[in-house]
Every structure is written in structure tokens, then in C-alpha cells.
N, C-alpha and C positions, 0 to 999 in steps of 0.2 A: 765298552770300547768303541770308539767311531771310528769311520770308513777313510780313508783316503781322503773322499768328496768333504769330509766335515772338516779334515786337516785346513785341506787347502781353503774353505769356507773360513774358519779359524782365522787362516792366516790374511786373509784379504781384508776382514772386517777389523783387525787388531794392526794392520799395515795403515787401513785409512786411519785408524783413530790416533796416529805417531807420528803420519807423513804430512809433510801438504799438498795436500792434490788440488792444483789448481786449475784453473780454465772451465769450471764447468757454466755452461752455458745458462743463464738465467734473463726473466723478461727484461729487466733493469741493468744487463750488461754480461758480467762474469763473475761465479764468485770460487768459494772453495769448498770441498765437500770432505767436513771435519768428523764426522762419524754417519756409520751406516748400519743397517742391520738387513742382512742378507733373508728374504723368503727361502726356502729350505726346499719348495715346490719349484720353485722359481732359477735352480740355480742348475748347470747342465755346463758337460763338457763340450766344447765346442771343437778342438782340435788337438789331437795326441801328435807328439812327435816321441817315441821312443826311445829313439836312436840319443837326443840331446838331453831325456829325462824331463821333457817343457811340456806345457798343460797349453792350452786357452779356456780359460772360464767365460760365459754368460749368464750373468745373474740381475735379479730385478731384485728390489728391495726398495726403504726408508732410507732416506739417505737425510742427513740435515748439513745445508750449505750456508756458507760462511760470507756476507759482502758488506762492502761497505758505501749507504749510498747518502751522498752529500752531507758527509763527513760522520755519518751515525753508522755505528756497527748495527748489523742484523743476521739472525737467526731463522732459515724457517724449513721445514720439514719439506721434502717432495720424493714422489715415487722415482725413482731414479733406474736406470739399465748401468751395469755395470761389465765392464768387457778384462778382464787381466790375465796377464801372460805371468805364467808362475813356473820355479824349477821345484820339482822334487827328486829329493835324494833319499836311500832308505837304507841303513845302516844294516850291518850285521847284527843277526841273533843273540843277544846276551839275558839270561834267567830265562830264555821261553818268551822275551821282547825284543821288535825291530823296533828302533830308534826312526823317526820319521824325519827330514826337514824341509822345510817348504820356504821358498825363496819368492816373495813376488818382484816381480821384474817392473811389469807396467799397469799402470790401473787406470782405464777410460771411462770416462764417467757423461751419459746426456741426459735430460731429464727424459721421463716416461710419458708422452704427450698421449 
């Protein structure tokens, strides 16, 4: 069974790979950052808000971003920071399980310089 932290982990890494997150910052301009794989070491609550059920994560990880430069698509890997604001919600007990849900709201993405 995983922890809250793996939920929410879950949920940001599965949010990039559906969403498109764009604006990340790269040498060649901006591109988009199409999937990530979050360090596990690397990943820390930054800010609880209780009251609203809202997180802030900081996490570093593999990110692979998405641009296009003079007219050719490209792919390439970079160590990325990743900053997301997430809601969790946590259901009532049903068989001896809480129902978890985790809602990412916003996901910032700079490269790891």
C-alpha cells in the first residue's frame, strides 16, 4: 500500500503524461514537457494548507520535453524541478479502504541548471 506522498507522486507524473504543459524553458526557446519520472528522493511537501485540502509539491526528476526547432520536432531528456499545486480528497472507509483522490491543479516546470 503507498503513502499519500506516492498518491500524489502518481498523480503529477500521470497528469504530465495527458496534459500539455507548456512553457518550459529550454536553450533553443520553449518547449513542452510530455512526460516525467519523478526521483522518489527528490520529491518533498513544500506547503500544507489543511483547511482547503491543497498540497505544494517540489520535486526533481527526468522530464522529456517536447519543441519544435525550425520546423523539425525534437525530443530530449533533461533533469527538470517540478513545483504542483494538488487537492486531495479522502473518501470514507468502505471494506477496511479510504478511497483516495488527488486533483493536480498546476504544474511548473524549469529545467535543473
Amino acid at each position: 500500500m503507498g503513502t499519500l506522498l506516492d498518491a500524489i507522486k502518481e498523480a503529477i507524473e500521470e497528469e504530465v503524461r495527458s496534459g500539455e504543459w507548456n512553457g518550459v524553458k529550454i536553450e533553443r526557446g520553449e518547449g513542452a514537457l510530455i512526460d516525467i519520472d519523478i526521483t522518489e528522493s527528490e520529491f518533498d511537501l513544500d506547503d500544507v494548507d489543511l483547511g482547503n485540502d491543497r498540497y505544494v509539491v517540489k520535486a526533481k526528476g527526468d522530464g522529456t520535453i517536447f519543441s519544435i526547432e525550425d520546423e523539425e520536432e525534437r525530443k530530449e531528456v533533461a533533469d527538470v524541478l517540478v513545483t504542483a499545486t494538488v487537492e486531495v480528497s479522502i473518501g470514507p472507509k468502505k471494506n477496511g479502504i479510504r478511497e483516495i483522490e488527488v486533483v493536480v491543479e498546476s504544474v511548473n516546470v524549469d529545467l535543473d541548471k
